[in-house]
C-alpha positions as semicolon CSV with decimal commas, in nm:
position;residue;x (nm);y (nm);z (nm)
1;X;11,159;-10,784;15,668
2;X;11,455;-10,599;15,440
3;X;11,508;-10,670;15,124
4;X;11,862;-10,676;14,994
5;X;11,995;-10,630;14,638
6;X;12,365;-10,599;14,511
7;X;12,424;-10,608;14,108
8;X;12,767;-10,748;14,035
9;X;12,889;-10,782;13,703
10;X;12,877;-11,141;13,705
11;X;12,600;-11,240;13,956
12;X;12,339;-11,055;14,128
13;X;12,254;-11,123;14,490
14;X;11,975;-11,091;14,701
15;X;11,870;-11,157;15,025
16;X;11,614;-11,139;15,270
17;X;11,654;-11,045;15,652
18;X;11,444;-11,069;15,933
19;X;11,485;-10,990;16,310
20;X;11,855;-10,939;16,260
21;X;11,886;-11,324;16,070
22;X;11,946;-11,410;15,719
23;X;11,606;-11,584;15,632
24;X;11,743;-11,623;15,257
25;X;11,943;-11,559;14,956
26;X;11,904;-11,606;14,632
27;X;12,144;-11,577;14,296
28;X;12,086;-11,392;13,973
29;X;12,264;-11,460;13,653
30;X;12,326;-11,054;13,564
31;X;12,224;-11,004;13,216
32;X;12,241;-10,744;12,964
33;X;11,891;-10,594;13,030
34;X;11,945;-10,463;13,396
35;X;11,571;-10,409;13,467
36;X;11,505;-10,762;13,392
37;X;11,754;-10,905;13,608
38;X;11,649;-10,706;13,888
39;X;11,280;-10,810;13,858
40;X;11,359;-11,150;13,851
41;X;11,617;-11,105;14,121
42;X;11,280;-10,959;14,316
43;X;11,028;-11,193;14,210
44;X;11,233;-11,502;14,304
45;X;11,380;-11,356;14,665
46;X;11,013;-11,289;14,761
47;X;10,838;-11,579;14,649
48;X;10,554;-11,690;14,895
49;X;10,633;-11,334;15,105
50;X;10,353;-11,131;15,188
51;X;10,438;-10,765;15,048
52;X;10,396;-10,529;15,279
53;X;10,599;-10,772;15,527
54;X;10,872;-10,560;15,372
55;X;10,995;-10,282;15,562
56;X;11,266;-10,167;15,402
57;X;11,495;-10,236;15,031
58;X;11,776;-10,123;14,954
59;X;11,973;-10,144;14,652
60;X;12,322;-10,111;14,466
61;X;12,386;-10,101;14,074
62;X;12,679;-10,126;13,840
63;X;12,491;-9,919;13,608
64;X;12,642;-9,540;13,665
65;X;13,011;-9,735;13,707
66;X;12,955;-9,891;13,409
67;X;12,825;-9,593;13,180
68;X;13,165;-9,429;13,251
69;X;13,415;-9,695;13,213
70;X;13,232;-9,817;12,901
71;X;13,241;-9,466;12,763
72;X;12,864;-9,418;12,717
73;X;12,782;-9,089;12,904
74;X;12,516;-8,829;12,771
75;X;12,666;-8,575;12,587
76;X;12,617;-8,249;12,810
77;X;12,710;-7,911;12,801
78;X;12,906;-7,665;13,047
79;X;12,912;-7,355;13,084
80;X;13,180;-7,230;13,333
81;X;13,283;-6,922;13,568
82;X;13,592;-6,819;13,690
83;X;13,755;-6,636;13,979
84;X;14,102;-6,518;14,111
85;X;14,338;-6,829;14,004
86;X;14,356;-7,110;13,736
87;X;14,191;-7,112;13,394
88;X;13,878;-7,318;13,373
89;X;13,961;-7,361;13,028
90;X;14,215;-7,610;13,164
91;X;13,971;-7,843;13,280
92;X;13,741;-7,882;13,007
93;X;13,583;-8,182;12,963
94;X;13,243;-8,301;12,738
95;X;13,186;-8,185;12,379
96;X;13,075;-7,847;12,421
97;X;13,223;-7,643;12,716
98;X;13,173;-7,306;12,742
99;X;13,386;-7,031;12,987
100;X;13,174;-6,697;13,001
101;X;13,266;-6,387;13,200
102;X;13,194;-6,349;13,583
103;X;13,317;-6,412;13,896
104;X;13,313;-6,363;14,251
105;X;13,634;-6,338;14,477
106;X;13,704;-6,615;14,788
107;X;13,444;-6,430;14,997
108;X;13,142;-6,474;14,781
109;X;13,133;-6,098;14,689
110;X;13,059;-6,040;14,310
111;X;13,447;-5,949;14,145
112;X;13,285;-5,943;13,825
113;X;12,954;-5,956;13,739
114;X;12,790;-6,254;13,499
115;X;12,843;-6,129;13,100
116;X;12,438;-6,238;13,020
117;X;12,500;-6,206;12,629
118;X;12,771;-6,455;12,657
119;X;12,544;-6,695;12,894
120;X;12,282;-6,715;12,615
121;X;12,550;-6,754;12,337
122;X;12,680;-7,065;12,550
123;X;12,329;-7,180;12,583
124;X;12,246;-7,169;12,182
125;X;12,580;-7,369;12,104
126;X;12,513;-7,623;12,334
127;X;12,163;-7,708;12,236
128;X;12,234;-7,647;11,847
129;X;12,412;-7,948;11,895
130;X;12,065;-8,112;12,021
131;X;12,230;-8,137;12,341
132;X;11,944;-8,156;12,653
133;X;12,153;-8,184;12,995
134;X;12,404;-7,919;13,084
135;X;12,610;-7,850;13,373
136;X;12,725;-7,519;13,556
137;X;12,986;-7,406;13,803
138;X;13,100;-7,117;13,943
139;X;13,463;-7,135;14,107
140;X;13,349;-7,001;14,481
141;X;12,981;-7,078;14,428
142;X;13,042;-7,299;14,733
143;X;13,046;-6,917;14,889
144;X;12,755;-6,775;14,737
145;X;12,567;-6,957;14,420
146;X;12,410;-6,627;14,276
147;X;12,590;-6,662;13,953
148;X;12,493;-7,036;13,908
149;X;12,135;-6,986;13,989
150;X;12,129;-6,682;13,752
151;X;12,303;-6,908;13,467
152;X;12,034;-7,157;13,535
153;X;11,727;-6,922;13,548
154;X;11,829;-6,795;13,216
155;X;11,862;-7,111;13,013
156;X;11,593;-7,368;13,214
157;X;11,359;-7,315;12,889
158;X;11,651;-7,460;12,690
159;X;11,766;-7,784;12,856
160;X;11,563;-8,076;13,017
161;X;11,766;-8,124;13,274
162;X;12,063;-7,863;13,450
163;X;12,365;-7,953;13,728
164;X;12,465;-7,730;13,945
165;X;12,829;-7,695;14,084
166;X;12,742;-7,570;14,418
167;X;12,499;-7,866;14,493
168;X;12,792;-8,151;14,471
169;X;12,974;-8,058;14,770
170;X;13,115;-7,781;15,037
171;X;13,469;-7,822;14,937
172;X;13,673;-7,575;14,741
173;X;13,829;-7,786;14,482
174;X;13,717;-7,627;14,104
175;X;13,862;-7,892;13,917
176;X;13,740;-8,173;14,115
177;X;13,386;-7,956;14,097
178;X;13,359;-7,937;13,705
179;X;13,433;-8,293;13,667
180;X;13,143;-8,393;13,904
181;X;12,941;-8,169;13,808
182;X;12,959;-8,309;13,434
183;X;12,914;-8,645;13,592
184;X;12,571;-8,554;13,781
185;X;12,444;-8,385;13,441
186;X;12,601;-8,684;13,208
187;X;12,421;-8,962;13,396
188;X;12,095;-8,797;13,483
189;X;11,829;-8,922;13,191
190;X;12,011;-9,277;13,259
191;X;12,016;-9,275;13,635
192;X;11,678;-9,087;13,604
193;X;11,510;-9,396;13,356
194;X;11,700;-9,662;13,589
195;X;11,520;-9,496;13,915
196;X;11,177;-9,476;13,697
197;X;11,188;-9,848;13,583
198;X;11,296;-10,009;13,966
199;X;10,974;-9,804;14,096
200;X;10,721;-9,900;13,823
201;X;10,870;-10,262;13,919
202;X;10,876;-10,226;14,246
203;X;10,504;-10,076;14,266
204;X;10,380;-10,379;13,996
205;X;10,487;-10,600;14,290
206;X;10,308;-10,395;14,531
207;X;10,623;-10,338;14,722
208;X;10,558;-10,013;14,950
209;X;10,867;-9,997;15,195
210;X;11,091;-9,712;15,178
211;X;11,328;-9,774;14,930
212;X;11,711;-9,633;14,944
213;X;12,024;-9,656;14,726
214;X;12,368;-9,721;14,850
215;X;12,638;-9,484;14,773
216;X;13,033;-9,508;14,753
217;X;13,100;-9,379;15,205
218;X;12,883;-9,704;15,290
219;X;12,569;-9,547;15,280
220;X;12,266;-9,555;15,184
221;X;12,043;-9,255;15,044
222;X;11,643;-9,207;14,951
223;X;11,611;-9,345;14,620
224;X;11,442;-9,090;14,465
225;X;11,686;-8,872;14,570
226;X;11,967;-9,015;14,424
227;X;11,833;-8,847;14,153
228;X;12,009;-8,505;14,255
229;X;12,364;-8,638;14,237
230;X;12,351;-8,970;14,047
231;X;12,718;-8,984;14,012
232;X;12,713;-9,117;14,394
233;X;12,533;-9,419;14,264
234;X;12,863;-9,565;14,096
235;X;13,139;-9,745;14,315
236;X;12,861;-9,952;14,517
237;X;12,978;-10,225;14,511
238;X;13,320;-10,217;14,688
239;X;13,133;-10,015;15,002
240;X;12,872;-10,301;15,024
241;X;13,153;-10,546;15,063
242;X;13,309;-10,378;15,357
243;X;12,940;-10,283;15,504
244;X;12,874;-10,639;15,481
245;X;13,154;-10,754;15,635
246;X;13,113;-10,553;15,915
247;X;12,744;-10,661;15,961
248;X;12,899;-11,028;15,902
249;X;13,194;-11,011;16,131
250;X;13,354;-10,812;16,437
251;X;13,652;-10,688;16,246
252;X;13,819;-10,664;16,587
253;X;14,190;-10,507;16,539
254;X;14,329;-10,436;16,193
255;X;14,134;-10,651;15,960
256;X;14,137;-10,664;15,596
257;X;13,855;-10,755;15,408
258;X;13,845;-10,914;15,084
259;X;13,525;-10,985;14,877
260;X;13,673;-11,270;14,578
261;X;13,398;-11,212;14,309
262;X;13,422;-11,343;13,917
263;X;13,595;-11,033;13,766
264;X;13,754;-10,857;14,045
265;X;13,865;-10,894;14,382
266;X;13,781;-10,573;14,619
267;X;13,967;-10,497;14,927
268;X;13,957;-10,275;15,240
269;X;14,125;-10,228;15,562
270;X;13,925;-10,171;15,866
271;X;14,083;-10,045;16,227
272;X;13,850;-10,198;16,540
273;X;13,552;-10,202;16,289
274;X;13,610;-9,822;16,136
275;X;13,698;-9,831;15,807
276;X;13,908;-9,586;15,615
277;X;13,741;-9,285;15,398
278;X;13,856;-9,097;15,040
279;X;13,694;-8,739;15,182
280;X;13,861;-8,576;14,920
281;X;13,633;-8,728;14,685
282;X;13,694;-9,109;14,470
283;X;13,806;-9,132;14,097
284;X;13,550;-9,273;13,841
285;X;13,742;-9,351;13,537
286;X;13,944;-9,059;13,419
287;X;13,763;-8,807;13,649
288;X;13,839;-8,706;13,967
289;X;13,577;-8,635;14,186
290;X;13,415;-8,458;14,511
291;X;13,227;-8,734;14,570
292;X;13,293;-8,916;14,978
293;X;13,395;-9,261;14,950
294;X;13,546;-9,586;15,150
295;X;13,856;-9,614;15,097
296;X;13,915;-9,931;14,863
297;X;14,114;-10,101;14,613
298;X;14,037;-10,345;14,319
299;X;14,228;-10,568;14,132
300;X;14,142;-10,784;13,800
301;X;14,150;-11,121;13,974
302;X;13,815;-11,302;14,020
303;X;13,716;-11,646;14,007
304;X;13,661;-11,623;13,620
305;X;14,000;-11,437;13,539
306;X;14,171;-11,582;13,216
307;X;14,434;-11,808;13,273
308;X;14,684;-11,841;13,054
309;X;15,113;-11,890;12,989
310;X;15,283;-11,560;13,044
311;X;15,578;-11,520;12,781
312;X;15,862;-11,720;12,990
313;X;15,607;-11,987;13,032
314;X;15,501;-11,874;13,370
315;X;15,089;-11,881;13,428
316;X;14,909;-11,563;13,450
317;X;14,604;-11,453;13,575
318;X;14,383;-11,162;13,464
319;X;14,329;-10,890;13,472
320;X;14,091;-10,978;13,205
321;X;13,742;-11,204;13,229
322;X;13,725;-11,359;12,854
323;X;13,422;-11,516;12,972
324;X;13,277;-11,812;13,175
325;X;13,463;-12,103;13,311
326;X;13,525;-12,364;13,085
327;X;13,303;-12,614;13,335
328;X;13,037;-12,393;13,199
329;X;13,090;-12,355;12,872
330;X;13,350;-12,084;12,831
331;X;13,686;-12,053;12,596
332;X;13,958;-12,065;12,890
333;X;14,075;-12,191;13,187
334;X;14,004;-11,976;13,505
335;X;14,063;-12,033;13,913
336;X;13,689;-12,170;13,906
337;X;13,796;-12,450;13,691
338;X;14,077;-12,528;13,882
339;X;13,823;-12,533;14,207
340;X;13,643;-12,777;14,017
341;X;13,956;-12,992;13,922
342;X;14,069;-13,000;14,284
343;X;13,753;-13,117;14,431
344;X;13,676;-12,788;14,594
345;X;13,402;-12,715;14,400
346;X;13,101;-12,905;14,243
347;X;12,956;-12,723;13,979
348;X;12,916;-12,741;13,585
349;X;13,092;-13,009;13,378
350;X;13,386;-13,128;13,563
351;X;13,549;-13,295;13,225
352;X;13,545;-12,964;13,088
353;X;13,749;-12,822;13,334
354;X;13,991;-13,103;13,336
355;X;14,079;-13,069;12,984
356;X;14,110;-12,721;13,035
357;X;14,363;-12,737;13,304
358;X;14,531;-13,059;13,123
359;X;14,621;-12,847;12,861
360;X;14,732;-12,614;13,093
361;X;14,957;-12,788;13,256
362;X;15,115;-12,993;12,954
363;X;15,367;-12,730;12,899
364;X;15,464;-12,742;13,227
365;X;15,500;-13,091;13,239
366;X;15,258;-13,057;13,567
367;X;14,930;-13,334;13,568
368;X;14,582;-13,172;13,636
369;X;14,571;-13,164;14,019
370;X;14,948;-13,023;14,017
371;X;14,849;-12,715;13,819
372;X;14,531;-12,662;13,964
373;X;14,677;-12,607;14,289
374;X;14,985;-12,356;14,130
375;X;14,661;-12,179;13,963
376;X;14,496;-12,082;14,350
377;X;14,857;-12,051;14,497
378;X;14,952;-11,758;14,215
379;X;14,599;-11,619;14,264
380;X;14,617;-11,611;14,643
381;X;15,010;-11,465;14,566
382;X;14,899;-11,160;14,305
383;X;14,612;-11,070;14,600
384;X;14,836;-11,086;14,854
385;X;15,081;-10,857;14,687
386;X;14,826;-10,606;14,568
387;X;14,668;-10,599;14,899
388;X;15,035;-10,522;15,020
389;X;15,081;-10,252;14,817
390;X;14,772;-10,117;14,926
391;X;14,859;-10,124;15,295
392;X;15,151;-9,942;15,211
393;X;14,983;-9,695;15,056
394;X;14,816;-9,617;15,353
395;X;15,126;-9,604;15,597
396;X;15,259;-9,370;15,302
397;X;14,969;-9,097;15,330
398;X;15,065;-8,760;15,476
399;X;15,015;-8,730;15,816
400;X;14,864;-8,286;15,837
401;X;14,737;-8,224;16,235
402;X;14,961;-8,238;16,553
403;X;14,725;-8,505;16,657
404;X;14,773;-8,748;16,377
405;X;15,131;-8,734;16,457
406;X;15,122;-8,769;16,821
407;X;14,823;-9,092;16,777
408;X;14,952;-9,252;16,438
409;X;15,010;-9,605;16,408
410;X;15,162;-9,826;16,097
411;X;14,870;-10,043;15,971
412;X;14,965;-10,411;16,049
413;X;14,693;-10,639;15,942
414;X;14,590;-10,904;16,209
415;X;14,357;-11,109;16,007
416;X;14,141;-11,155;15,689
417;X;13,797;-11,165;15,605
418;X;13,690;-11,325;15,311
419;X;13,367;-11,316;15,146
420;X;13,227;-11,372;14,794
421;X;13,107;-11,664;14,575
422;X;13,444;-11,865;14,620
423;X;13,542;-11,748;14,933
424;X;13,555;-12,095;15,084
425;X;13,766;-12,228;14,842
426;X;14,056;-11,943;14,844
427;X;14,043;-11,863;15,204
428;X;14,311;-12,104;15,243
429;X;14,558;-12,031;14,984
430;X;14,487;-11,713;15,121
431;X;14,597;-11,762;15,476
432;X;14,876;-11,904;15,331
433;X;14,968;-11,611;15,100
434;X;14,913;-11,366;15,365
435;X;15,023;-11,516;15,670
436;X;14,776;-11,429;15,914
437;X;14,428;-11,617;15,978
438;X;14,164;-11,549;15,712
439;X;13,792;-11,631;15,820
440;X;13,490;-11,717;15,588
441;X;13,150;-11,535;15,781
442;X;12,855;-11,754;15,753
443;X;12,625;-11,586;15,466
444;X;12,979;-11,469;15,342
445;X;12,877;-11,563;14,939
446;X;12,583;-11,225;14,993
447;X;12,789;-11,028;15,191
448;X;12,734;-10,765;14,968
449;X;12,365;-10,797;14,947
450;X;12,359;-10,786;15,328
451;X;12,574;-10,446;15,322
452;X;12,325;-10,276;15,124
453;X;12,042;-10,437;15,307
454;X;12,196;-10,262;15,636
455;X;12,368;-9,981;15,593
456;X;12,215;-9,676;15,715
457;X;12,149;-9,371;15,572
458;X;12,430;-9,136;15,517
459;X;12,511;-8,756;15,488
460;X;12,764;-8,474;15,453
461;X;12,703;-8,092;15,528
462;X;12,961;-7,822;15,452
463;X;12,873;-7,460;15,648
464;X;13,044;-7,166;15,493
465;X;12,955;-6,865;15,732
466;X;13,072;-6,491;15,636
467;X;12,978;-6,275;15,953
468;X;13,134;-5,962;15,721
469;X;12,818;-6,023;15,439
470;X;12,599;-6,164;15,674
471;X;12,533;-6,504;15,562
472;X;12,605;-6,860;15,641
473;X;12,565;-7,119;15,329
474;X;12,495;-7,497;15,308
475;X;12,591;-7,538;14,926
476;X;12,508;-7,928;14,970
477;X;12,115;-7,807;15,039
478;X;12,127;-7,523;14,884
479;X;12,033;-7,347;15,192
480;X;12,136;-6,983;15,285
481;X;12,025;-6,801;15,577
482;X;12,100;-6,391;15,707
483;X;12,328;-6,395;16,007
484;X;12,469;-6,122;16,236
485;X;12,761;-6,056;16,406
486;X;12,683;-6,288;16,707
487;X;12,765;-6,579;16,489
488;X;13,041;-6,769;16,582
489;X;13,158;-7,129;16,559
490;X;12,908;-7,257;16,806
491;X;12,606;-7,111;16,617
492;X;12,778;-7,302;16,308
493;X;12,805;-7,663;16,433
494;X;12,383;-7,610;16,609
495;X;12,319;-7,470;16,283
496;X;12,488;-7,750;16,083
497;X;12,374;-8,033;16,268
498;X;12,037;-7,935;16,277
499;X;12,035;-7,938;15,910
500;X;12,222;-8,236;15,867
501;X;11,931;-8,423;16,077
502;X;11,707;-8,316;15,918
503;X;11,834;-8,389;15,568
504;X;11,969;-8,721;15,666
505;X;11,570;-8,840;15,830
506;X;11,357;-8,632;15,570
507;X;11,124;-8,838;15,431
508;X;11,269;-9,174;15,552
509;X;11,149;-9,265;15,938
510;X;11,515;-9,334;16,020
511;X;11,714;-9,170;16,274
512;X;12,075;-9,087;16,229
513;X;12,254;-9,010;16,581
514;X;12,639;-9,080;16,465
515;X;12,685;-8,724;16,344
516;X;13,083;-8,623;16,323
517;X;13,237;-8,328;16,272
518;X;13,525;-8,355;16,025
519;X;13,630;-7,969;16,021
520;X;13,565;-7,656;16,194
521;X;13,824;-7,331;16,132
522;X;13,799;-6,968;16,146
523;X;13,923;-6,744;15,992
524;X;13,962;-6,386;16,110
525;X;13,917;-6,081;15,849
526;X;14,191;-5,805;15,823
527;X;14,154;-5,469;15,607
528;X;14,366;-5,213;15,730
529;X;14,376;-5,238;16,042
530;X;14,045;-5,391;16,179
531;X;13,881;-5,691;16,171
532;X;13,617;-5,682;16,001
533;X;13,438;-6,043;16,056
534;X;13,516;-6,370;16,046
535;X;13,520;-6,683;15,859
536;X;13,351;-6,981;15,960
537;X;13,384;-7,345;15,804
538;X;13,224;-7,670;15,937
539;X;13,196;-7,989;15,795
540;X;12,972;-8,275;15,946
541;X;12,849;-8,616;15,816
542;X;12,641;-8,867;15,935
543;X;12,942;-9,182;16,000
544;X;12,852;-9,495;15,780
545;X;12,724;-9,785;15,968
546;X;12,459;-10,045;16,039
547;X;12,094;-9,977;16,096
548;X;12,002;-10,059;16,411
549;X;11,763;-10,286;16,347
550;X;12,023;-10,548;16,224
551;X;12,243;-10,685;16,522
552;X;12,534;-10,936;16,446
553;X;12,470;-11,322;16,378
């Protein structure tokens, strides 16, 4: 059996699967005390199950997303290093950044080397200010981390915890680096205590399966693990939607998915069941990041979205959630209510909702039923249009390789797929908004819960090779290994691969076969007038998908 979880920031779903079926799924009111709602998300999804009937559980959690938006990081030093090019000083971010002197040039090769004197002075401001976590980046430490580790060996006495640049990814992108790097240190002791708690609940319940976190690209990684880079723990939620879609439905042709929840509405656009990824890396609040994602889109329009009279009288919806439906208790009139009104939906106190949508649609002269339906048509409308201006985003993005050119096609959606709590309800008004069929999967209202349930572990390797120093880095592992002049672009993708396997299965039983490779250049090296080695880059990932162990209903 597989255990399921999605936290959503209204409900939290779980569910239970078993020889590729749906054996059940349970809701979760999602409280203020996370831990507790997950244990009693557990403890009622398992009732009467044997424990060690579970194979496998995998998770997702609002908890990283929401300790940025909200504004609640760690404070956390930085201490930066520079090379040929921008200022670092120009990217500073946290409450106590530091740029000391040192750098390496584009090769790796030590330009300058690391000003100690200044290190330690960094390293006494920081934690003067009782500051624990701290993170540090070198500009081409993708190339060769010396100056990072060294930074690090000098001040591990001082801080409890310590982020290094060259871990987060193989791209070269400094400011994009810094911010994630901050990120990884910022959430660590509450990513850290989150990980900590799920186990010590997980063990009390004598749950013993491997147990796996899913990240923004769709999939999942060792839970314990997560711990390295727990800024990949936020954006969850939008990647289980389209995972469980596609575990849900074919998503033959150009399909667009769209999971209705009570805040927000998340959307995605798959091609013949691929969907699209952000490989430069996804933005988490005012950072932008290295961190591999699906490619979505969100908009503030849920089944609990305020509605209310715009300023010309017109009713508008969201982007805000004031609070429950008024059915159940709550100060104003959302879609749900008007679900309710319309028959659609049998739930809470129905002559709650009517007086909320009465005095709705007084000032419009329009009776309950009339405004009720205007309420889902305008929400089905302002999804429609985001989703369209989406799409066109899409067609917009530069097109860079020969290839691209010669194969590109506009995206023309085919079809919906709607899932989520009111998914039933919408789907028409949806159909009707978009104009092309929109199909409700069975299981479609934990969707999201089945995406993390299924998706299968995921990885990305970077291989920076430098025949001319004799070395060929993985900054991801923080692997580096001697090489000779042999090496060539062959060596790089056995090299790669093999390490990606290996990383990808360690410690987990699973076998990942879908390995891509995303880049692969070289570079040749001039001075004078010899060459005097060459430059090799590949990138590989394990592709997002579907355990195997799962096949469609």
């Amino acid at each position: 059996m597989i255990l399921g979880l999605d936290v959503g920031g209204t409900q939290t779903d779980a569910v239970l699967l078993e020889g590729g079926k749906v054996v059940r799924t349970t809701k979760t009111p999602t409280g203020d005390d996370l831990l507790e709602t997950l244990g009693t998300a557990i403890e009622k999804t398992l009732e009467s199950v044997d424990p060690p009937a579970i194979t496998r559980m995998s998770f997702s959690t609002t908890l990283a997303t929401n300790a940025i938006v909200q504004d609640r990081l760690e404070d956390t030093g930085m201490i930066v290093t520079a090379g040929p090019g921008m200022r670092p000083e120009w990217w500073e971010v946290g409450p106590s950044y530091h740029v000391v002197r040192g750098c390496l040039d584009h090769q790796g090769f030590e330009a300058l080397s690391l000003d100690r004197q200044a290190v330690s002075q960094a390293a006494s401001s920081i934690s003067g200010l009782g500051i624990s976590t701290v993170g540090v980046v070198g500009k081409f430490s993708v190339r060769n981390p010396v100056h990072e580790l060294q930074i690090a060996g000098m001040t591990k006495d001082r801080f409890s915890h310590i982020a290094l640049g060259h871990r987060v990814s193989g791209l070269l992108n400094f400011p994009r680096r810094i911010n994630t790097t901050y990120l990884n240190a910022a959430l660590y002791r509450t990513h850290r205590g989150f990980v900590d708690a799920l186990n010590q609940t997980l063990d009390a319940a004598c749950l013993r399966a491997p147990r796996y976190l899913l990240k923004p690209d769709g999939g999942t990684i060792e839970l314990n693990r997560s711990c390295d880079n727990p800024a990949h723990a936020a954006q969850s939620g939008p990647a289980a939607s389209v995972i469980g879609a596609l575990a849900l439905e074919k998503c033959s042709g150009t399909t667009v998915i769209l999971d209705v929840g009570g805040t927000t509405t998340d959307m995605a656009v798959v091609v013949e069941g691929m969907p699209f990824l952000e490989t430069l890396g996804i933005r988490l609040g005012p950072y932008r990041t290295l961190i591999r994602s699906l490619l979505t889109h969100s908009v503030g329009i849920g089944g609990d979205s305020e509605v209310r009279h715009g300023q010309n009288g017109d009713l508008r919806i969201g982007p805000l959630r004031i609070g429950r439906p008024c059915a159940f208790g709550g100060p104003r009139p959302t879609p749900t209510d008007a679900m309710i009104c319309l028959g659609l939906l049998n739930a809470g106190d129905k002559g709650l909702s009517f007086k909320a949508m009465e005095s709705l649609g007084a000032p419009l002269g329009l009776g309950v039923k009339e405004v009720s339906g205007l309420v889902l048509e305008k929400m089905a409308d302002m999804i429609a249009l985001s989703a369209g201006a989406f799409i066109h985003e899409l067609n917009s993005r530069p097109v860079y390789t020969i290839h691209e050119v010669l194969h590109r096609e506009s995206i023309e959606p085919s079809s919906c797929v709607v899932i989520g709590g009111p998914a039933l309800q919408v789907a028409p008004y949806l159909q009707k908004a978009f104009g092309i069929p929109c199909r409700v999967p069975a299981h479609f209202e934990a969707a999201n819960a089945i995406g993390a349930a299924v998706a299968r572990v995921t990885a990305e390797v970077t291989l920076q090779a430098d025949t001319h120093r004799g070395t060929a880095i993985i900054p991801e592992l923080g692997m580096e290994k001697k090489i000779d002049g042999r090496f060539n672009v062959e060596s790089a993708v056995s090299m790669a691969m093999e390490a990606l396997r290996s990383f990808a299965c360690e410690g987990n039983g699973e076998e990942s076969n879908e390995v891509s490779v995303s880049e692969r250049h070289v570079f040749h090296m001039i001075r004078g007038y010899s060459r005097t080695g060459q430059n090799i880059r590949v990138k590989m990932c394990v592709t997002p998908g579907i355990i195997r162990e799962w096949r469609r209903l």
